[in-house]
C-alpha positions as CSV (number, residue, x, y, z in Angstrom):
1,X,36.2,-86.6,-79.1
2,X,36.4,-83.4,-80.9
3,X,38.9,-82.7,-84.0
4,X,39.2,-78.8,-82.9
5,X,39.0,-76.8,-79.8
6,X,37.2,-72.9,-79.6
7,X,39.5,-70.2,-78.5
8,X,39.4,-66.9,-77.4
9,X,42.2,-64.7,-77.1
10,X,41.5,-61.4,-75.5
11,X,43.3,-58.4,-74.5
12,X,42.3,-55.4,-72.9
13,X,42.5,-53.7,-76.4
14,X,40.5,-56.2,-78.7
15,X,39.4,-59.4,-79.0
16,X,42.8,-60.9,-81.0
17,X,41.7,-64.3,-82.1
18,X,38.5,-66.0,-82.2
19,X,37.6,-69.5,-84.0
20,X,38.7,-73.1,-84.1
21,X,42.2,-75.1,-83.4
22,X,44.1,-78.3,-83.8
23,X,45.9,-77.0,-80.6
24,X,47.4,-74.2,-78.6
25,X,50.9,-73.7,-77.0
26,X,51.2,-71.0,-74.5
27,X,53.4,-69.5,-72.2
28,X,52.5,-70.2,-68.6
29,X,54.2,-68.9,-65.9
30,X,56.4,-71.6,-65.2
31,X,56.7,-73.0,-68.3
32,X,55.6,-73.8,-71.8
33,X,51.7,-75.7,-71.8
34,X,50.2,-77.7,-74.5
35,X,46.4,-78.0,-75.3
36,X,44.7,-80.2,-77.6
37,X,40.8,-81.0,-78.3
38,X,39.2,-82.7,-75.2
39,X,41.8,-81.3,-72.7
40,X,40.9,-81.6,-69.1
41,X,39.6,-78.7,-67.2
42,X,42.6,-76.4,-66.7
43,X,43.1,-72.7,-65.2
44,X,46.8,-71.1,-65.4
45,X,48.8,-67.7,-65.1
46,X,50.0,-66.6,-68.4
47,X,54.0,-65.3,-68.2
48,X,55.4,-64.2,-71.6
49,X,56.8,-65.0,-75.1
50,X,54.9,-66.8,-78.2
51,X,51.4,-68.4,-78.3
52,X,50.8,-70.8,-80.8
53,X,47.2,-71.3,-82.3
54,X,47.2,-74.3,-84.8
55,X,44.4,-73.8,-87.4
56,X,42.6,-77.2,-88.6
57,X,43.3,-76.3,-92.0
58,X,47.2,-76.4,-91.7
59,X,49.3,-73.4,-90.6
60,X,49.1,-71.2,-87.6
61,X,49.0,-67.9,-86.4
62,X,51.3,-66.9,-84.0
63,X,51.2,-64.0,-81.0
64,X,53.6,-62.8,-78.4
65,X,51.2,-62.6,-75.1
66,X,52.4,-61.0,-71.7
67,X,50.0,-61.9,-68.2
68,X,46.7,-62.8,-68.2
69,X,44.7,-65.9,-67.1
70,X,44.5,-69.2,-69.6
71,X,41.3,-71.4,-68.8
72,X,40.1,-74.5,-70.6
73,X,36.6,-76.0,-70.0
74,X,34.5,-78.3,-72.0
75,X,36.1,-77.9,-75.2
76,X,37.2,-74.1,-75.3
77,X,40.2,-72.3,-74.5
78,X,40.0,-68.5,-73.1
79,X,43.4,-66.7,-73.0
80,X,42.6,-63.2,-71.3
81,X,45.9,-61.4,-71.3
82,X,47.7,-57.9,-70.6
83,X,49.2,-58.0,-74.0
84,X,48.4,-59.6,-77.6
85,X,50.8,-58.4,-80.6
86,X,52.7,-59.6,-83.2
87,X,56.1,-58.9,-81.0
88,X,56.8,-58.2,-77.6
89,X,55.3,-55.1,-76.2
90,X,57.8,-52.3,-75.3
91,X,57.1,-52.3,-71.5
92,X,56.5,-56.0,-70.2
93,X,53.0,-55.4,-67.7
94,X,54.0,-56.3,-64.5
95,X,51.5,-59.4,-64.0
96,X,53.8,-60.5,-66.8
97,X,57.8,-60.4,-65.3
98,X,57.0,-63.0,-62.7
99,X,59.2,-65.7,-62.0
100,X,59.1,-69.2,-59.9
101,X,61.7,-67.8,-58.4
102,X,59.8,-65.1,-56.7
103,X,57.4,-67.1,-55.4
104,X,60.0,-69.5,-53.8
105,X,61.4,-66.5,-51.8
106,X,58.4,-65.0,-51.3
107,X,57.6,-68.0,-49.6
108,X,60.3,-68.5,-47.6
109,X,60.4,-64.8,-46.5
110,X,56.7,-65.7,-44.9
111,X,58.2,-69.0,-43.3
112,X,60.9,-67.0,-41.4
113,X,58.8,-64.1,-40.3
114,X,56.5,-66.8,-39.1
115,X,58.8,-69.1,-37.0
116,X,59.5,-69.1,-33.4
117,X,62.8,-70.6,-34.1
């Protein structure tokens, strides 16, 4: 198994990060997600807050992300996201203020419209 993982982080602006990593946090949208060298496939929404790269070396670089798409296959990681800064961005993209929440009512909203009862 591998001792590092590729990753990409890209935002609309710039490519942010490219190069190797001991791991990655991220925010996903319902939660916090951990990835380490060899990870299984994986495909998430990206919510907001902090994304941790961990270099091999030691250290880590550190980037406030809002929406976007998170995919890991093979052995690299591709964060393509609607914001990549040092802090949160002034105006949170919309892709990014999404909560489980939402979906739950969303869903249930469906469910009544569709029921005879």
């Amino acid at each position: 198994m591998a001792s590092t993982i590729a990753v990409r982080l890209v935002s609309p602006a710039k490519e942010v990060f490219r190069g190797e990593a001991a791991s990655v946090v991220a925010p996903a949208w319902d939660g916090m997600v951990g990835i380490l060298p060899g990870h299984a496939a994986f495909i998430t929404l990206l919510g907001h807050g902090e994304m941790a790269i961990d270099l091999p070396a030691g250290g880590s670089q550190k980037y406030y992300v809002a929406g976007g798409v998170l995919k890991v296959e093979g052995n690299e990681l591709t964060a393509l996201v609607e914001y990549a800064g040092e802090g949160p961005p002034e105006v949170l993209p919309p892709e990014a203020d999404f909560h489980p929440d939402d979906l739950a009512e969303e869903a249930g909203e469906k469910k009544s419209k569709s029921s005879l009862f």
